[in-house]
C-alpha positions as CSV (number, residue, x, y, z in Angstrom):
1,X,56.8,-33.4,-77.3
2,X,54.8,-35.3,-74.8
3,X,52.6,-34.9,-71.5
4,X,49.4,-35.4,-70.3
5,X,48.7,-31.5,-69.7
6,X,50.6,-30.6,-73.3
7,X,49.6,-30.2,-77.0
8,X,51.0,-32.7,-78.9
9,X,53.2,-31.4,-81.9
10,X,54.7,-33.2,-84.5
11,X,57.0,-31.5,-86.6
12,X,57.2,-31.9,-90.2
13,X,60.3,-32.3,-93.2
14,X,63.6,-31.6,-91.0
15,X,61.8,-29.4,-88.5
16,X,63.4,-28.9,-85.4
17,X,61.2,-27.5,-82.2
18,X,63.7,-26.7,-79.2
19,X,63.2,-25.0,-76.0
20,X,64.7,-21.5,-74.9
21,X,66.5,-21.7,-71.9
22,X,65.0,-18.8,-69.2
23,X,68.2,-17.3,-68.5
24,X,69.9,-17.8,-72.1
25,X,71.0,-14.1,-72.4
26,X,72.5,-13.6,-69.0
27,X,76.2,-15.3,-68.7
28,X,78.6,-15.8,-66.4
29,X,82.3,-14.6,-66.7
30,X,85.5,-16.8,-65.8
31,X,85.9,-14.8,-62.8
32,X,82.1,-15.0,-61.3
33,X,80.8,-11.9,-62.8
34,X,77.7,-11.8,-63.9
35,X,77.0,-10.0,-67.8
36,X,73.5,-9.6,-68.3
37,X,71.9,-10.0,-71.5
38,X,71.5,-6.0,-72.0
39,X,75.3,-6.0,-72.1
40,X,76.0,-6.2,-75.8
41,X,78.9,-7.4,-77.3
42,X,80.7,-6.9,-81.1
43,X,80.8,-10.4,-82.2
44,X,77.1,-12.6,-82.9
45,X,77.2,-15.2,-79.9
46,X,75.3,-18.5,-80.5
47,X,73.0,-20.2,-78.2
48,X,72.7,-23.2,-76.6
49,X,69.4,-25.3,-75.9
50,X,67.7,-28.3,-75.7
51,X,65.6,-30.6,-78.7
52,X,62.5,-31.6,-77.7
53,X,60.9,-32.7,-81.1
54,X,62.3,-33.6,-84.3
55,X,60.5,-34.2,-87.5
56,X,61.4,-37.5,-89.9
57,X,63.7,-36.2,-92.5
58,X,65.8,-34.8,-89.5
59,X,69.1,-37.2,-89.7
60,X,72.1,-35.7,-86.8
61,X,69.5,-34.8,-84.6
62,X,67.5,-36.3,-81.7
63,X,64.8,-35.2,-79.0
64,X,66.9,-34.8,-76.1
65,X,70.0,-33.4,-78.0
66,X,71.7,-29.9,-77.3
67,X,72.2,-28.0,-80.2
68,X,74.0,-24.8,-80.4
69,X,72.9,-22.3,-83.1
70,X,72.3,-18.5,-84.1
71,X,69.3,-17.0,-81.9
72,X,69.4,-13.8,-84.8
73,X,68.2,-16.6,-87.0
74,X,65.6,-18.3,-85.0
75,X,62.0,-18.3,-85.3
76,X,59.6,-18.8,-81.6
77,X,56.7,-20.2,-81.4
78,X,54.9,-20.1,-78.2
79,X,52.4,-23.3,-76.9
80,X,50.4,-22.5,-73.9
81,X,52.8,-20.4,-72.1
82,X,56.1,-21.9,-73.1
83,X,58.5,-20.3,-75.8
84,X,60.2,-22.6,-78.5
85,X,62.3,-22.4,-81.1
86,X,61.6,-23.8,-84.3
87,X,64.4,-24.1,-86.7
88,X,65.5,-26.8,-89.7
89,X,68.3,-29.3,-89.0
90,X,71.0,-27.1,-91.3
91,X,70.4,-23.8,-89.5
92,X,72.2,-25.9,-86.5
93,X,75.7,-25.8,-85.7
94,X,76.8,-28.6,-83.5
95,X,75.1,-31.4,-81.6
96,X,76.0,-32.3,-77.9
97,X,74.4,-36.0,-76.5
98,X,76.0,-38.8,-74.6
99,X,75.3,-40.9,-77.9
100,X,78.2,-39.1,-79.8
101,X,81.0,-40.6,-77.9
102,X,80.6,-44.1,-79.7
103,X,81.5,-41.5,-82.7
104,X,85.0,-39.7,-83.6
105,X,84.3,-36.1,-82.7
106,X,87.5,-33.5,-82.5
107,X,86.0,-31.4,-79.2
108,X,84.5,-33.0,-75.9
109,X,82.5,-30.2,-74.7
């Protein structure tokens, strides 16, 4: 994580710090509807959001990255007014980057 007006963290072992997105729990439905975030549903629904540090032992992963994982199983962190998510590389489900296309992945999302 960089910036002139930020701490600088670096994270440790396969430490993963990502950002929440502000309106994460609100979505929207095929047909325009908004369902906000009170609106619970049966199944556990994972989240999306974005890497912005990644420690060394970290191997799939890279700042920048979308990863999709549980938020039930997410630990926050806030640093000086801004909530993040810190979480290690195995607790995430998939990775989304430009970078991935040179690879053979099944789903193009």
């Amino acid at each position: 994580m960089d910036g002139s007006d930020k701490t600088p963290i670096r994270m440790l072992h396969d430490r993963i710090l990502c950002e929440t997105d502000s309106d994460a729990g609100e979505r929207r439905s095929s047909g325009g509807i908004v369902i906000p975030a009170t609106a619970a549903m049966g199944a556990r629904r994972l989240a999306w959001s974005r890497v912005v540090a990644v420690g060394p032992h970290a191997r799939a992963v890279e700042a920048g990255d979308r990863v999709l994982y549980d938020p039930e199983d997410k630990a926050e962190v806030e640093v000086q007014g801004e909530t993040y998510v810190v979480m290690r590389e195995r607790d995430i489900h998939a990775v989304a980057a430009e970078r991935l296309g040179e690879e053979a992945a099944g789903l193009y999302l």
